[in-house]
Rosetta silent file (secondary structure, phi, psi, omega in degrees, C-alpha in Angstrom):
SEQUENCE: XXXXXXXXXXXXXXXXXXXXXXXXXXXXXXXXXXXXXXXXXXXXXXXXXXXXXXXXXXXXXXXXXXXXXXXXXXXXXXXXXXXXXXXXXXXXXXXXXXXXXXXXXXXXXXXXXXXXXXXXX
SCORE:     score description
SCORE:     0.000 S_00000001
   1 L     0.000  133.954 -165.747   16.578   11.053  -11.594 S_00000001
   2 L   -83.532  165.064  167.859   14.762   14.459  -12.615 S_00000001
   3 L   -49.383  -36.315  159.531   10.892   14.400  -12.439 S_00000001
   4 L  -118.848  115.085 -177.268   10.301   13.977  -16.225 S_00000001
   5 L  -121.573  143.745 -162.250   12.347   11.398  -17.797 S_00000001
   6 H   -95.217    0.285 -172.390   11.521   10.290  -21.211 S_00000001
   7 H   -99.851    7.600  154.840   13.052    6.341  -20.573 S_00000001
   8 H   -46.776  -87.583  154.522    9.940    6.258  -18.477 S_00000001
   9 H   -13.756  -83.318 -173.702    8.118    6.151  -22.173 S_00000001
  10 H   -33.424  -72.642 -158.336   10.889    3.760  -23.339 S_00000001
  11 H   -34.906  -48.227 -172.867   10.583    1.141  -20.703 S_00000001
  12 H   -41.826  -53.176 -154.846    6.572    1.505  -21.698 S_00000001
  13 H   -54.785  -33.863 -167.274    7.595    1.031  -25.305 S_00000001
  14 H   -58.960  -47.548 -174.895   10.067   -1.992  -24.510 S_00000001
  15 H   -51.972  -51.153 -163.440    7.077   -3.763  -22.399 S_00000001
  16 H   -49.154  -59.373 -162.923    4.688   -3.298  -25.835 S_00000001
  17 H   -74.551  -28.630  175.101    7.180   -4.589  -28.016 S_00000001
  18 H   -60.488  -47.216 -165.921    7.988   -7.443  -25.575 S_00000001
  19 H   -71.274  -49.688  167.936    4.189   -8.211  -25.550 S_00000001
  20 H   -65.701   -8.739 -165.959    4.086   -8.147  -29.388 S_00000001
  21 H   -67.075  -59.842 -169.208    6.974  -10.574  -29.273 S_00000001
  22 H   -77.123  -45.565 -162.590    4.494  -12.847  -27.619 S_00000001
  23 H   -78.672  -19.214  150.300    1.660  -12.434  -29.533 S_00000001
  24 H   -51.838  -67.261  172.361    3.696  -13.330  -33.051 S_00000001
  25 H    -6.216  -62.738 -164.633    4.688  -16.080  -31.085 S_00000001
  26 H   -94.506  -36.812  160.541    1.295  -17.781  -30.351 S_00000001
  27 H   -15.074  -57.133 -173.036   -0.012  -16.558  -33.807 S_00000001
  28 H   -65.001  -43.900 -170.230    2.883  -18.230  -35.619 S_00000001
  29 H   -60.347  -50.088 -177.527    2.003  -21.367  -33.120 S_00000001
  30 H   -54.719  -48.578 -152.185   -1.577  -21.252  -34.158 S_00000001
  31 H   -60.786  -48.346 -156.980   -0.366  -21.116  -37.886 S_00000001
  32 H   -64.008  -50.828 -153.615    2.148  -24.134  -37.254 S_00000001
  33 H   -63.712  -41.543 -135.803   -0.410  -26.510  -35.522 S_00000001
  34 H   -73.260  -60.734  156.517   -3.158  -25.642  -37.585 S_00000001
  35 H   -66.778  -13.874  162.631   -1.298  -26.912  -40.626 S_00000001
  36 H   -80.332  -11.180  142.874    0.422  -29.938  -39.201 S_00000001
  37 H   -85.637  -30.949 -126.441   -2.865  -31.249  -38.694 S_00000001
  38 H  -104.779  -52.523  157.565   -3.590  -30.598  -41.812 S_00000001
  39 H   -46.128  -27.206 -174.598   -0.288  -32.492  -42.702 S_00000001
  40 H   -89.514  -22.192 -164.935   -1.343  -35.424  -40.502 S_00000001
  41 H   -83.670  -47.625 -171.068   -4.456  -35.359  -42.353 S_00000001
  42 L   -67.301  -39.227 -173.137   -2.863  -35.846  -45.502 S_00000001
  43 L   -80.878  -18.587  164.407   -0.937  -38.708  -44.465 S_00000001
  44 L  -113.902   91.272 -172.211   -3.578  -40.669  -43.331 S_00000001
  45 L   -78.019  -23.186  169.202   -5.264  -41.937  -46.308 S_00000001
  46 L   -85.516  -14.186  148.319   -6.106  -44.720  -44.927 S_00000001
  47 L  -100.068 -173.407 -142.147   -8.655  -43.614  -42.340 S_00000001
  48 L   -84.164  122.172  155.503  -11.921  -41.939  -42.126 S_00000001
  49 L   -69.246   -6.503 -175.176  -11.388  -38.527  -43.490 S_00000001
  50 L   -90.659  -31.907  171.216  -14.324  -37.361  -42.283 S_00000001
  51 L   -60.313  143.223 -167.782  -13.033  -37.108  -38.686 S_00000001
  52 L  -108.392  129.224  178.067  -11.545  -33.749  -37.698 S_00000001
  53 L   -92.871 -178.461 -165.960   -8.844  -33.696  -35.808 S_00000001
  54 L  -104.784   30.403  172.575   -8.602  -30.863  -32.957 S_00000001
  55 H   -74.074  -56.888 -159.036   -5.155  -29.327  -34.201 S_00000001
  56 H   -53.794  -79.154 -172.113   -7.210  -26.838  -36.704 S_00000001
  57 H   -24.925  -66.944  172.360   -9.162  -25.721  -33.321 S_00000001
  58 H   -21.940  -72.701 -146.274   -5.618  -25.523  -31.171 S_00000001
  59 H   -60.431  -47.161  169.643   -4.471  -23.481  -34.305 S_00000001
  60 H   -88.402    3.410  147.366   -7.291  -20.991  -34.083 S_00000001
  61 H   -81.364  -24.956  143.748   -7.316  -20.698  -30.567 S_00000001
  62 H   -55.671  -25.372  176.517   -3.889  -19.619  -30.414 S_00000001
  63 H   -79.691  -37.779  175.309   -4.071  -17.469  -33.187 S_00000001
  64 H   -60.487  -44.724  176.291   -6.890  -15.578  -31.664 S_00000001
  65 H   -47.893  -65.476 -179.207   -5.070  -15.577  -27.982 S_00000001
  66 H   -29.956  -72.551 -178.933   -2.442  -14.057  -30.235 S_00000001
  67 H   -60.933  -27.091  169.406   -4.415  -11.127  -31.767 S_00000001
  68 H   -88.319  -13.054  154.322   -5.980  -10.609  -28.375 S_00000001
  69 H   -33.878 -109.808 -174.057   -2.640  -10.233  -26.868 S_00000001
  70 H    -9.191  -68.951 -160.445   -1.424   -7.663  -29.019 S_00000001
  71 H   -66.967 -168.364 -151.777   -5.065   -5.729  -28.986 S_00000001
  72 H    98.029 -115.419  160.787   -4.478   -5.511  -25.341 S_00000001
  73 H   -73.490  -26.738  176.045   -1.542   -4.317  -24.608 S_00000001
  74 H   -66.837  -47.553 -160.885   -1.525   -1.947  -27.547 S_00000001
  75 H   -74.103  -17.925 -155.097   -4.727   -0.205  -25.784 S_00000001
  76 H   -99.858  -13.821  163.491   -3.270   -0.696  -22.556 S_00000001
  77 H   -51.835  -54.301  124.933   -0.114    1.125  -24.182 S_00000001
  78 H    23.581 -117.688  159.040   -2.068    3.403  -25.441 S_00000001
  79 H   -20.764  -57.714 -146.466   -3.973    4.470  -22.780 S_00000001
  80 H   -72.587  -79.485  166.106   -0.368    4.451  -20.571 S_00000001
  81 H    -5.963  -75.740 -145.092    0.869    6.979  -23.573 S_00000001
  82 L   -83.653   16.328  174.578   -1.946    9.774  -23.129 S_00000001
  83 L   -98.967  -33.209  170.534   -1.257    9.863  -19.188 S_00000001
  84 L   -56.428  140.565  159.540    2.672   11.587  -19.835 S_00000001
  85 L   -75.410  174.822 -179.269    3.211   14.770  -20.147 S_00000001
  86 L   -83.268  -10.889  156.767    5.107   16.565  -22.961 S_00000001
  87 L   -92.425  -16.511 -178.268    8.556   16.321  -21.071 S_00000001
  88 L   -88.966   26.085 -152.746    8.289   12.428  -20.449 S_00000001
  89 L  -128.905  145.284  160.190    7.811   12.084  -24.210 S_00000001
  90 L   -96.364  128.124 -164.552   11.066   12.619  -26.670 S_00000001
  91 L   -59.986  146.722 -170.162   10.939   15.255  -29.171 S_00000001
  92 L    59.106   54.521  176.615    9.852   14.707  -32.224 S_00000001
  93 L  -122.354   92.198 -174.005    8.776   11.199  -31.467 S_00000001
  94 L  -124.555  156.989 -150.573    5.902    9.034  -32.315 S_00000001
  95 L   -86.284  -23.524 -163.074    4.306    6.966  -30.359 S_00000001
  96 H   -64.928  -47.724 -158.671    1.647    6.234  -33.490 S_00000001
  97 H   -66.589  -24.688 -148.458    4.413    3.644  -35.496 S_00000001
  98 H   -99.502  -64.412 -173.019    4.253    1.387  -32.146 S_00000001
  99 H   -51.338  -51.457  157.796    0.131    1.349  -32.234 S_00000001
 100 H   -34.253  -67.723  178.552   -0.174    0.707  -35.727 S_00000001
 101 H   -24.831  -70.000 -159.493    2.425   -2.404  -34.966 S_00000001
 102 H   -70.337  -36.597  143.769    0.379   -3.709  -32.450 S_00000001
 103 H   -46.374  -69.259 -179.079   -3.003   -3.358  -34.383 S_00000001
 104 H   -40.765  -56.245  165.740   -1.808   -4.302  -37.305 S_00000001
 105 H   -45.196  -42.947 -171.801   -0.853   -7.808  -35.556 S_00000001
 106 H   -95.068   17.397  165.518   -4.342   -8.088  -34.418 S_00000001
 107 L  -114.615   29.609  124.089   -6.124   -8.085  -37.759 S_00000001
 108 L   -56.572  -45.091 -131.298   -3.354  -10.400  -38.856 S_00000001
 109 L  -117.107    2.239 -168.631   -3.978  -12.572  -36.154 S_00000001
 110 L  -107.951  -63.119 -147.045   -7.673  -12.426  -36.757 S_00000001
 111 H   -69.002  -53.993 -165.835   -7.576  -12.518  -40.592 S_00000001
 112 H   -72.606  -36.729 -179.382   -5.292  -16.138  -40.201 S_00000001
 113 H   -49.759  -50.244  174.793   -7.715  -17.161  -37.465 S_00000001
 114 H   -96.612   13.836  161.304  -10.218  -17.069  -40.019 S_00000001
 115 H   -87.288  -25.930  149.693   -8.310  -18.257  -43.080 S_00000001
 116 H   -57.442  -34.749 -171.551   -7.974  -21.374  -40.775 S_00000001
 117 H   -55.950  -79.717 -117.691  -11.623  -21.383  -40.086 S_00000001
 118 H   -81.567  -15.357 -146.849  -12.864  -21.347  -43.657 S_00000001
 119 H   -93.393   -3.291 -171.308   -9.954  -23.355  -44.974 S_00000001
 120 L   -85.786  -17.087 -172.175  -11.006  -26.167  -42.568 S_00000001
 121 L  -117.763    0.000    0.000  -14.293  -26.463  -44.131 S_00000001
């Protein structure tokens, strides 16, 4: 294997995007529970409404794991990135489309954390 190989980079990229994989994952999870309390909530008309159940919480602790996930590994990607040299990198290739991704997930994953918060209230 020569001394600068650019699927070094890939494999990095593959790990990121595996890592964003998971953090849609528990995002989407917070999202699910958060409303299926909310569904359970609905359905029981016949008890105290004033009790909260702890699905909302679940939902916005997972959503948050989720956004810190991403933010994370995108820094720790990042980071990984600015350590190559200009031969492990492939020309004309940016690495910027991957960071963005992986940001972008965590003010998603923030922004739903707190459209659960507020919507719970």
């Amino acid at each position: 294997m020569p001394e600068n190989d650019p699927r070094v980079f890939f494999a990095a990229e593959r790990t990121l995007l595996a890592w964003i994989r998971t953090a849609i994952g528990l995002v989407g999870m917070g999202f699910v529970v958060a409303r299926f309390g909310l569904f359970l909530r609905l359905i029981r008309t016949h008890e105290d409404t004033g009790r909260h159940l702890p699905s909302g919480v679940l939902g916005v602790v997972l959503s948050l794991a989720g956004a810190a996930t991403a933010a994370i590994a995108t820094w720790q990607h990042r980071r990984y990135c600015q350590t190559l040299g200009p031969a492990d990198l492939p020309p004309r290739y940016r690495s910027e489309y991957a960071v963005m991704l992986g940001f972008g997930l965590t003010a998603a994953g923030v922004l739903l954390a707190l459209e659960l918060i507020l919507s719970e209230w």
